[in-house]
N, CA, C and O atoms as a GROMACS GRO file, in nm:
protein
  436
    1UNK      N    1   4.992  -0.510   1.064
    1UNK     CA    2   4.855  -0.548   1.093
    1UNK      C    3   4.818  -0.666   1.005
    1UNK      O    4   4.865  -0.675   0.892
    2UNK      N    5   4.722  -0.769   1.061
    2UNK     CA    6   4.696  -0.903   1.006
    2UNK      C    7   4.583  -0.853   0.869
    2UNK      O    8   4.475  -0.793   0.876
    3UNK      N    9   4.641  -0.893   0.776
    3UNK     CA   10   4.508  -0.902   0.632
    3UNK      C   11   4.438  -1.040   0.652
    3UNK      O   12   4.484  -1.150   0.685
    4UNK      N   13   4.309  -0.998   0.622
    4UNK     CA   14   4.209  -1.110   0.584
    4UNK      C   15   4.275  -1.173   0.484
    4UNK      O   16   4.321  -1.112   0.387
    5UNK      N   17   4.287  -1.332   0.506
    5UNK     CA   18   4.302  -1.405   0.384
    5UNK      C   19   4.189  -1.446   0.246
    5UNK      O   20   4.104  -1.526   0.285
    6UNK      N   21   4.176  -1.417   0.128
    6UNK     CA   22   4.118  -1.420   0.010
    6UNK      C   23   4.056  -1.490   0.026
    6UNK      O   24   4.097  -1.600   0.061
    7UNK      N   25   3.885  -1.458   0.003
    7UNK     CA   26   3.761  -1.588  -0.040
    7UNK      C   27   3.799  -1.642  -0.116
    7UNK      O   28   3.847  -1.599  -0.221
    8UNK      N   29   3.788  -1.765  -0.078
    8UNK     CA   30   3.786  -1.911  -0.189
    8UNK      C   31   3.644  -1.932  -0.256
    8UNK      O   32   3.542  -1.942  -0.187
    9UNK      N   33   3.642  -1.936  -0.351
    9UNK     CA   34   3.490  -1.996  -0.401
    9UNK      C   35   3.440  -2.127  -0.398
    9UNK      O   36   3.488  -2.228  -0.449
   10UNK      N   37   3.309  -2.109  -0.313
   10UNK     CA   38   3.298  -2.246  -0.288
   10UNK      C   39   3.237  -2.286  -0.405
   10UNK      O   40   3.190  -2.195  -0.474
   11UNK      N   41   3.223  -2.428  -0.455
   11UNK     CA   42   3.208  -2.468  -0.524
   11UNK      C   43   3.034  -2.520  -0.588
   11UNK      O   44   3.009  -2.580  -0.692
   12UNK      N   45   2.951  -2.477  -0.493
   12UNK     CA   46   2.818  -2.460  -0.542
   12UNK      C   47   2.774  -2.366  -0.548
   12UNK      O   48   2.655  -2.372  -0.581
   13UNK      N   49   2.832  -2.222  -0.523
   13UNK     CA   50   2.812  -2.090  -0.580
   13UNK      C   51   2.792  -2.077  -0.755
   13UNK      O   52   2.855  -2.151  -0.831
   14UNK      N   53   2.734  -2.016  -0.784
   14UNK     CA   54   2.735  -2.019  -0.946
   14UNK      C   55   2.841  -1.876  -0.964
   14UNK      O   56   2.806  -1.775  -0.901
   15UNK      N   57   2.938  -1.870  -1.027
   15UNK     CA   58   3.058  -1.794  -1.080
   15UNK      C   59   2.985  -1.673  -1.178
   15UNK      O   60   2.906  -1.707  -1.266
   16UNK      N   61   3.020  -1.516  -1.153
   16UNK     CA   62   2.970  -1.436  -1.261
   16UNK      C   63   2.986  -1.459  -1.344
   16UNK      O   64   3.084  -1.517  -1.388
   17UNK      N   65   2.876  -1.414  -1.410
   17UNK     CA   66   2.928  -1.423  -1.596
   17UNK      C   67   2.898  -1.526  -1.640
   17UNK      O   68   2.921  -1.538  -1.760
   18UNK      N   69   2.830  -1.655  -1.561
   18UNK     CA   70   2.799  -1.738  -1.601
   18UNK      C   71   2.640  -1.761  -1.646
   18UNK      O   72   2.565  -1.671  -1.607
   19UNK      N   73   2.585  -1.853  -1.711
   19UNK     CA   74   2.464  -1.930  -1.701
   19UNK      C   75   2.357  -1.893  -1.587
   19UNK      O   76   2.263  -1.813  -1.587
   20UNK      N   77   2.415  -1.995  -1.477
   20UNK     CA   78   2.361  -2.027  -1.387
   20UNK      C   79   2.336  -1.864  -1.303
   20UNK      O   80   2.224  -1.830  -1.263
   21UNK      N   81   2.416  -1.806  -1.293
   21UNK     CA   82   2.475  -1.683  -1.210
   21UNK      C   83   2.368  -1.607  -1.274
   21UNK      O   84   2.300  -1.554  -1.187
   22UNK      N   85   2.308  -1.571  -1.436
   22UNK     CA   86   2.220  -1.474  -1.472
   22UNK      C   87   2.072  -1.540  -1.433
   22UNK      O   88   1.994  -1.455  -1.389
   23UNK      N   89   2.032  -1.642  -1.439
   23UNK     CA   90   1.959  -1.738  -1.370
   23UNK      C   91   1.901  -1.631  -1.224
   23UNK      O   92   1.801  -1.562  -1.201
   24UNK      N   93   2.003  -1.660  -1.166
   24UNK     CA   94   1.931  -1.616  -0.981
   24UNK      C   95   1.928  -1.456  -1.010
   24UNK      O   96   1.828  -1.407  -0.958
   25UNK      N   97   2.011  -1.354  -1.080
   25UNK     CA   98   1.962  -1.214  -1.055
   25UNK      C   99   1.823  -1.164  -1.113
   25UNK      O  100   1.815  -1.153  -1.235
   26UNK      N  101   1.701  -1.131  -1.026
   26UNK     CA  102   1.632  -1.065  -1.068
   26UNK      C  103   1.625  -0.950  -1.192
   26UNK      O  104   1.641  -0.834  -1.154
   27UNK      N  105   1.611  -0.964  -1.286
   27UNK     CA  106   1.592  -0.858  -1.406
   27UNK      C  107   1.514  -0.713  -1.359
   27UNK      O  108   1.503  -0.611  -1.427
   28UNK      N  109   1.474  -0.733  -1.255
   28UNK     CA  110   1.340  -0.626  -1.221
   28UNK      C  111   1.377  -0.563  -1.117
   28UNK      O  112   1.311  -0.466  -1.081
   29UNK      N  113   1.518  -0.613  -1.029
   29UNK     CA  114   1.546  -0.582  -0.907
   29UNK      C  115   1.546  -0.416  -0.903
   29UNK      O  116   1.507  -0.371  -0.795
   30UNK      N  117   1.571  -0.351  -0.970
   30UNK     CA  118   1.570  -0.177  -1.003
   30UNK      C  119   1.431  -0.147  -0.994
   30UNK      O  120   1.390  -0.051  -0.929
   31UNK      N  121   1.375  -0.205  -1.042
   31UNK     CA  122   1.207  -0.142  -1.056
   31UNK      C  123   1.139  -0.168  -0.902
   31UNK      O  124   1.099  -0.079  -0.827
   32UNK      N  125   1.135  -0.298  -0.878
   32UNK     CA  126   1.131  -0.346  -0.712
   32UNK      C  127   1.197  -0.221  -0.601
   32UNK      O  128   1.140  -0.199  -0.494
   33UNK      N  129   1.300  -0.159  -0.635
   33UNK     CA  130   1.331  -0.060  -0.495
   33UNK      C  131   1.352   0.030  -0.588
   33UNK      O  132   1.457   0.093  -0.598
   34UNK      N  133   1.241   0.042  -0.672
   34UNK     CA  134   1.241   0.223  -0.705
   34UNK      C  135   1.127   0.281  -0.607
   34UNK      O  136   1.051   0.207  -0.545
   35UNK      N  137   1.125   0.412  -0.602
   35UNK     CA  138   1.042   0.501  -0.511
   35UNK      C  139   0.918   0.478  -0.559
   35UNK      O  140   0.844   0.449  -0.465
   36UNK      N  141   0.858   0.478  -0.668
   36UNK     CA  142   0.749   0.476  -0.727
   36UNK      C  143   0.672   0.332  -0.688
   36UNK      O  144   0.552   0.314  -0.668
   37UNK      N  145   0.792   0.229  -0.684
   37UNK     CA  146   0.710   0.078  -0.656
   37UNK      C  147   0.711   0.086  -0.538
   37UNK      O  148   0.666  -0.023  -0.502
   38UNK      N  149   0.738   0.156  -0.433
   38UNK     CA  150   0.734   0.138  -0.310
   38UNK      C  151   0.634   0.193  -0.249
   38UNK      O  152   0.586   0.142  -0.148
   39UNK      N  153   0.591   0.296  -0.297
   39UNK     CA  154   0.475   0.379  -0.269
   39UNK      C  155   0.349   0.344  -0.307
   39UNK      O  156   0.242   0.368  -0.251
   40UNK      N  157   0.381   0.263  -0.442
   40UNK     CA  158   0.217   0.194  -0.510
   40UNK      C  159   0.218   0.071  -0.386
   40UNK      O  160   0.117   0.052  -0.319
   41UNK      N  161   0.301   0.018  -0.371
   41UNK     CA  162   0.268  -0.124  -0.303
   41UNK      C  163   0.215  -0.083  -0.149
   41UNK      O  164   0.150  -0.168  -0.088
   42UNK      N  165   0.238   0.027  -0.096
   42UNK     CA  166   0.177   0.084   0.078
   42UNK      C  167   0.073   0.110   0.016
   42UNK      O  168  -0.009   0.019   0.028
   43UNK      N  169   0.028   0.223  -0.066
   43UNK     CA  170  -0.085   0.216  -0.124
   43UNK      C  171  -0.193   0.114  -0.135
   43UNK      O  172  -0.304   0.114  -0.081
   44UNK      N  173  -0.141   0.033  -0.210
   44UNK     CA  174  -0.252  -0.077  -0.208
   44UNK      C  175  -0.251  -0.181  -0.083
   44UNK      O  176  -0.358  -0.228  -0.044
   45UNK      N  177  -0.166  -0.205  -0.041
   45UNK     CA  178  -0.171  -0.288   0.100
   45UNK      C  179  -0.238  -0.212   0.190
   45UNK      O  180  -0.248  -0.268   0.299
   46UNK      N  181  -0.313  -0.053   0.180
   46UNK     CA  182  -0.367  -0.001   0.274
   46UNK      C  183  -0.504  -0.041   0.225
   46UNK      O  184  -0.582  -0.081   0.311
   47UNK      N  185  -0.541  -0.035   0.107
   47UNK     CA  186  -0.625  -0.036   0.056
   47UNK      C  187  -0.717  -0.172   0.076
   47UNK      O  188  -0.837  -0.182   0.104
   48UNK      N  189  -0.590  -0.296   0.048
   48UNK     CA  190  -0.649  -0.430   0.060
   48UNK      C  191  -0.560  -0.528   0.138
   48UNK      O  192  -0.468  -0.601   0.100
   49UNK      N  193  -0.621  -0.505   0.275
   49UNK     CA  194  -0.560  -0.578   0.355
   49UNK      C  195  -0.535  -0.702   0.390
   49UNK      O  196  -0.467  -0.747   0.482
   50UNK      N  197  -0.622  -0.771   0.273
   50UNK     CA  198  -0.638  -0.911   0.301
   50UNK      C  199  -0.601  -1.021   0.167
   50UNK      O  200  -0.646  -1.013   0.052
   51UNK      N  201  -0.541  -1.087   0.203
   51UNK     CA  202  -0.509  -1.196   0.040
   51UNK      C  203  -0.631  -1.190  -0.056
   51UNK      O  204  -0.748  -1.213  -0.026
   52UNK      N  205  -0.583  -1.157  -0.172
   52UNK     CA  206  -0.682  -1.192  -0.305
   52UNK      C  207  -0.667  -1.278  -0.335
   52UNK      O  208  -0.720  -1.254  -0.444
   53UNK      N  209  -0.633  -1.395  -0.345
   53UNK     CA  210  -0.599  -1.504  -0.418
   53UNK      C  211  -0.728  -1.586  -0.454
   53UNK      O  212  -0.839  -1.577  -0.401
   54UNK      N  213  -0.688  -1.666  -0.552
   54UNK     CA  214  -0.805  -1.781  -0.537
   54UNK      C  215  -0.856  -1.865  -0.448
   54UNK      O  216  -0.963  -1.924  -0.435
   55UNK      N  217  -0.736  -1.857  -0.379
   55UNK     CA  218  -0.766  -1.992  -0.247
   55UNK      C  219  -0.796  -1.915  -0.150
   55UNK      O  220  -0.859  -1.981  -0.068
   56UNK      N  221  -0.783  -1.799  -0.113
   56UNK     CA  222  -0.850  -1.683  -0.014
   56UNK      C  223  -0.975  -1.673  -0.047
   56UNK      O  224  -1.054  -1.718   0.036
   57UNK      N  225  -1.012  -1.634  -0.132
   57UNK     CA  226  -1.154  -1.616  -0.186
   57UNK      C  227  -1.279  -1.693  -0.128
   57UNK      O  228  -1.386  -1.654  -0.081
   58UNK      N  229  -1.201  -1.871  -0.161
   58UNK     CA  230  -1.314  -1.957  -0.124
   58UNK      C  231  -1.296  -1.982   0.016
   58UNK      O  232  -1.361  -2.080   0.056
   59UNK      N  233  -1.207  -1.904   0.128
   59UNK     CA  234  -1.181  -1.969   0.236
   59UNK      C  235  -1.281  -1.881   0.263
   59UNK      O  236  -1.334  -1.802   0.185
   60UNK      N  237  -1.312  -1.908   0.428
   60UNK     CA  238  -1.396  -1.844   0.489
   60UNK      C  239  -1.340  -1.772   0.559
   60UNK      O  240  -1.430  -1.723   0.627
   61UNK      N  241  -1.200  -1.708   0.606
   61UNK     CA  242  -1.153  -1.588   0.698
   61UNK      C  243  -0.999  -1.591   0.533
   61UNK      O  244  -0.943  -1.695   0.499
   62UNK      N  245  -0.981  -1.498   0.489
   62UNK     CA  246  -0.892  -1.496   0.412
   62UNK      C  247  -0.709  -1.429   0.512
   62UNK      O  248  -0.702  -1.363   0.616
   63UNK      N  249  -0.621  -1.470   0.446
   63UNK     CA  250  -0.534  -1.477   0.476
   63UNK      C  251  -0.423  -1.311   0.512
   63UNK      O  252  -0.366  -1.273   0.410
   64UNK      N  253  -0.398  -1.231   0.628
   64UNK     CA  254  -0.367  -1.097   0.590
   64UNK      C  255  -0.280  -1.114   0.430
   64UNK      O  256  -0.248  -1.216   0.369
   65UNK      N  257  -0.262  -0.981   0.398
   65UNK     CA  258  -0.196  -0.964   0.263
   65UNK      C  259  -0.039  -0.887   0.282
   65UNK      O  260  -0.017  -0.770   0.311
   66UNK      N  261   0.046  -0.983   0.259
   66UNK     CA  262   0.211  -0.930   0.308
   66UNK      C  263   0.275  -0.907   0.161
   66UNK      O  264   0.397  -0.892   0.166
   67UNK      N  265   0.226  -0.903   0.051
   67UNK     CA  266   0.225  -0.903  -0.088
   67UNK      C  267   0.145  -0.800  -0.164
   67UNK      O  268   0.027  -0.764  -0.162
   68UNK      N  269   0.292  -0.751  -0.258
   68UNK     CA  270   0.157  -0.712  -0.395
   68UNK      C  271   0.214  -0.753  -0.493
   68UNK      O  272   0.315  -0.700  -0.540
   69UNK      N  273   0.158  -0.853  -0.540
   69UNK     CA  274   0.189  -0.947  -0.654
   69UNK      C  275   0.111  -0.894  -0.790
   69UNK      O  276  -0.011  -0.893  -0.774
   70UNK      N  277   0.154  -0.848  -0.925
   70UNK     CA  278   0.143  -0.861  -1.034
   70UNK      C  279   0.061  -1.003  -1.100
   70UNK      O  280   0.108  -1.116  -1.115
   71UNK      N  281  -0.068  -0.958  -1.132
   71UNK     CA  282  -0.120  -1.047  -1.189
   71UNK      C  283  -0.049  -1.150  -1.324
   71UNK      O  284  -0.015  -1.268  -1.321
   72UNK      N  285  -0.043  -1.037  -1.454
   72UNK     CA  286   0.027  -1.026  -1.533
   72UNK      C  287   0.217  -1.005  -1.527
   72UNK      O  288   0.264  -0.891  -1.527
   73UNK      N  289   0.289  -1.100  -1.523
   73UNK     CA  290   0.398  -1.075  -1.461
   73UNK      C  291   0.455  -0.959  -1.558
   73UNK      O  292   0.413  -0.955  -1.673
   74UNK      N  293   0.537  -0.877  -1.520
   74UNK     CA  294   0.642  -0.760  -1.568
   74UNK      C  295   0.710  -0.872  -1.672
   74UNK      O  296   0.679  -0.828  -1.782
   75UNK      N  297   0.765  -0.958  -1.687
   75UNK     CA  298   0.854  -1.060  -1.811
   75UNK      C  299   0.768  -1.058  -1.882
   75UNK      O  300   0.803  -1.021  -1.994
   76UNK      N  301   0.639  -1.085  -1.871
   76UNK     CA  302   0.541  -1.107  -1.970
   76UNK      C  303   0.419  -1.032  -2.044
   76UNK      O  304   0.321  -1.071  -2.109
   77UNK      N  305   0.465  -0.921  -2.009
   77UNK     CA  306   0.402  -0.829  -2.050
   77UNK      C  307   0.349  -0.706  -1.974
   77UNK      O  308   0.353  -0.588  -2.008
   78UNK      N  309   0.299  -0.760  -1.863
   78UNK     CA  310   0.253  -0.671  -1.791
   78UNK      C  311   0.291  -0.542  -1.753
   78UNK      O  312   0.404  -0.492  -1.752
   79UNK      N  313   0.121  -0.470  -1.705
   79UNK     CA  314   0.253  -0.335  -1.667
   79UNK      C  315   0.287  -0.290  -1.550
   79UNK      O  316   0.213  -0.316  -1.455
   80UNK      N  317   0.386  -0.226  -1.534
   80UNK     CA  318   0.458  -0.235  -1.376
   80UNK      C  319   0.349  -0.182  -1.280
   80UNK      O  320   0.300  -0.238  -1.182
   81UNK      N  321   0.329  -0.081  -1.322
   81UNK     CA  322   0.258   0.058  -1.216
   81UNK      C  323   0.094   0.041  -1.268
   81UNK      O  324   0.025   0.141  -1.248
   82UNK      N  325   0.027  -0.074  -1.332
   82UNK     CA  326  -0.121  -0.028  -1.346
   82UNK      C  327  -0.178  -0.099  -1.208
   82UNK      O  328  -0.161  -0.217  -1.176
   83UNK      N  329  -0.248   0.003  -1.136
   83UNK     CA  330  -0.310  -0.077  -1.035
   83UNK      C  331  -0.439  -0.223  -1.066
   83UNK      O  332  -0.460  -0.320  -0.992
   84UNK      N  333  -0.491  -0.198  -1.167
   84UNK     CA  334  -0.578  -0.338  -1.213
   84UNK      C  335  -0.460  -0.477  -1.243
   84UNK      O  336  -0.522  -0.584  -1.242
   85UNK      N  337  -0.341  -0.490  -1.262
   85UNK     CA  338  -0.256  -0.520  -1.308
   85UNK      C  339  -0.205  -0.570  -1.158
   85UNK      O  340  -0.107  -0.643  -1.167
   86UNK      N  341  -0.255  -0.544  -1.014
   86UNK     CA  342  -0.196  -0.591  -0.912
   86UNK      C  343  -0.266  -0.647  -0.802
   86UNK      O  344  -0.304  -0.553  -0.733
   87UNK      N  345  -0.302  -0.754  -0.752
   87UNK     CA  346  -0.325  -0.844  -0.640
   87UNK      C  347  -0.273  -0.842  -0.517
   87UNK      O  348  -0.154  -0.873  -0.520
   88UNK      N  349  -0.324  -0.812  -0.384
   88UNK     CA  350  -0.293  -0.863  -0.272
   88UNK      C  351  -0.230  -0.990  -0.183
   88UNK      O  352  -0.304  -1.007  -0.086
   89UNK      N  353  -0.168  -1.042  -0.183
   89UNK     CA  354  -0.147  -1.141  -0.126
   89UNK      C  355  -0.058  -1.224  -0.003
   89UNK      O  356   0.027  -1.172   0.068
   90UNK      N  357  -0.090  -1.331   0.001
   90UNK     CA  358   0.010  -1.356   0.166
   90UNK      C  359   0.114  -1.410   0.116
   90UNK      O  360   0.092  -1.470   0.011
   91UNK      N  361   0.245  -1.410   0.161
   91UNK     CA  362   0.355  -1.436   0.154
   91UNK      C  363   0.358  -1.648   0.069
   91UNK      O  364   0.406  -1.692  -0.035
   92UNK      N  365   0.288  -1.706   0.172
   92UNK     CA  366   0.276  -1.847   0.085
   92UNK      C  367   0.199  -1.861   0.015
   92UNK      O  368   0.229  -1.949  -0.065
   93UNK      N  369   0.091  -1.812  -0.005
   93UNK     CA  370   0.044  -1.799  -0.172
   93UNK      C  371   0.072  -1.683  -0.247
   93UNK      O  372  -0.030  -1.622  -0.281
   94UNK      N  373   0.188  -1.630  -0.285
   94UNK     CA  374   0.242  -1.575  -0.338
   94UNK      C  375   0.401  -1.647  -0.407
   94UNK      O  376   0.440  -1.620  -0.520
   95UNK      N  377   0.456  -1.716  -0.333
   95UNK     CA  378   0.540  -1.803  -0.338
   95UNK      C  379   0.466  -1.862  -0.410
   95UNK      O  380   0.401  -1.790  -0.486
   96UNK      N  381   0.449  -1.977  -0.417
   96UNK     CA  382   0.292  -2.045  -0.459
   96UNK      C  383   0.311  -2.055  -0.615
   96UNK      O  384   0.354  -2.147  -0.683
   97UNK      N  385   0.252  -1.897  -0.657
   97UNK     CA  386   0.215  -1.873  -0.781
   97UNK      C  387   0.333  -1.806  -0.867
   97UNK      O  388   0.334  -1.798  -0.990
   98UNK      N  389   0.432  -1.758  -0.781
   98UNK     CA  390   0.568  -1.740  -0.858
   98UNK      C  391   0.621  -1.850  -0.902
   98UNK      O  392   0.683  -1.865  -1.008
   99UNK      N  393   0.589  -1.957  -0.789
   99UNK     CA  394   0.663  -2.127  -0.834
   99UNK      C  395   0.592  -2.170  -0.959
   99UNK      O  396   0.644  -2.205  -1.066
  100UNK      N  397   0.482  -2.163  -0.933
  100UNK     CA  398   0.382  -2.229  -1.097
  100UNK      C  399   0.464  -2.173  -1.232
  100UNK      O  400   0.501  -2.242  -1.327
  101UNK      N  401   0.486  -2.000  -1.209
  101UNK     CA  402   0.481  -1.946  -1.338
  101UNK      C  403   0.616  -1.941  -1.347
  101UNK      O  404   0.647  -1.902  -1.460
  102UNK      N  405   0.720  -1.965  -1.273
  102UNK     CA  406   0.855  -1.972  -1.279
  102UNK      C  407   0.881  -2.103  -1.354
  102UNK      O  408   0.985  -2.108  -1.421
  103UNK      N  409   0.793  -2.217  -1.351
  103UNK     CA  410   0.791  -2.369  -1.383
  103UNK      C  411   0.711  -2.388  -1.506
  103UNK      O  412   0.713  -2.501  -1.554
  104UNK      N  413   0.636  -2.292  -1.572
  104UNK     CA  414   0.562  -2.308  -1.697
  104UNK      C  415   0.467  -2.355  -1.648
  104UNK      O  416   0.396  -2.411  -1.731
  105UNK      N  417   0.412  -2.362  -1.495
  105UNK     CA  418   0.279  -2.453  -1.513
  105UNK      C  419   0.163  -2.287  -1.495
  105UNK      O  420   0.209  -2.198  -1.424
  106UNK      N  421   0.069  -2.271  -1.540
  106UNK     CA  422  -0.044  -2.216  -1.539
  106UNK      C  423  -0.166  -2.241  -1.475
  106UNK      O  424  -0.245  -2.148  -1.457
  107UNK      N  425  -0.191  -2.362  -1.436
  107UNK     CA  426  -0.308  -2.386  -1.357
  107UNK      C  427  -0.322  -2.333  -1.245
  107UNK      O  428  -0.237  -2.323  -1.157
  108UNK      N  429  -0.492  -2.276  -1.242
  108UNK     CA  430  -0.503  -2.290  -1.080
  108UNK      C  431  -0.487  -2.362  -0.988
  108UNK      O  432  -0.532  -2.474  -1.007
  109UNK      N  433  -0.413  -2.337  -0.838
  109UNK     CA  434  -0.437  -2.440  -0.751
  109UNK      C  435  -0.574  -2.505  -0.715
  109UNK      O  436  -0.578  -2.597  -0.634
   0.00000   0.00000   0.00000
């Protein structure tokens, strides 16, 4: 019977064990699909169906909420499971504000 021939690594993959490679794995990915975060986040998406954000706020029909984003990020202190500690939000402003705080920038949009 024919064997698959061996992945080659392509060459813009980042290699385990490396730099770059601890870079892209989430640190939190365990806490994200534990039972407990899964249940707070239906919870509150029942609760608040609609984007919290800043830029929701001042709109005049706000955006549904496909997010529950951590005000206070989990790296930085925050705490995982306090519900004051968590925001509603839509998928591109949520992106959004992971990009700011992933980049050191802090400002509001």
């Amino acid at each position: 019977m024919p064997t698959r021939p061996e992945r080659k690594p392509r060459p813009w993959e980042p290699q385990p064990n490396t730099e770059a490679h601890a870079r892209r794995v989430n640190p939190n990915a365990a806490f994200y699909n534990s039972p407990a975060w899964r249940r707070l986040r239906v919870a509150y998406l029942r609760i608040h169906p609609l984007c919290e954000c800043e830029v929701c706020a001042k709109a005049d029909v706000p955006m549904p909420a496909e997010m529950v984003d951590h005000i206070t990020p989990i790296n930085q202190g925050g705490d995982p499971l306090d519900w004051s500690n968590l925001q509603a939000m839509s998928n591109k402003h949520h992106n959004q504000k992971s990009a700011r705080e992933s980049h050191g920038i802090f400002q509001k949009p």
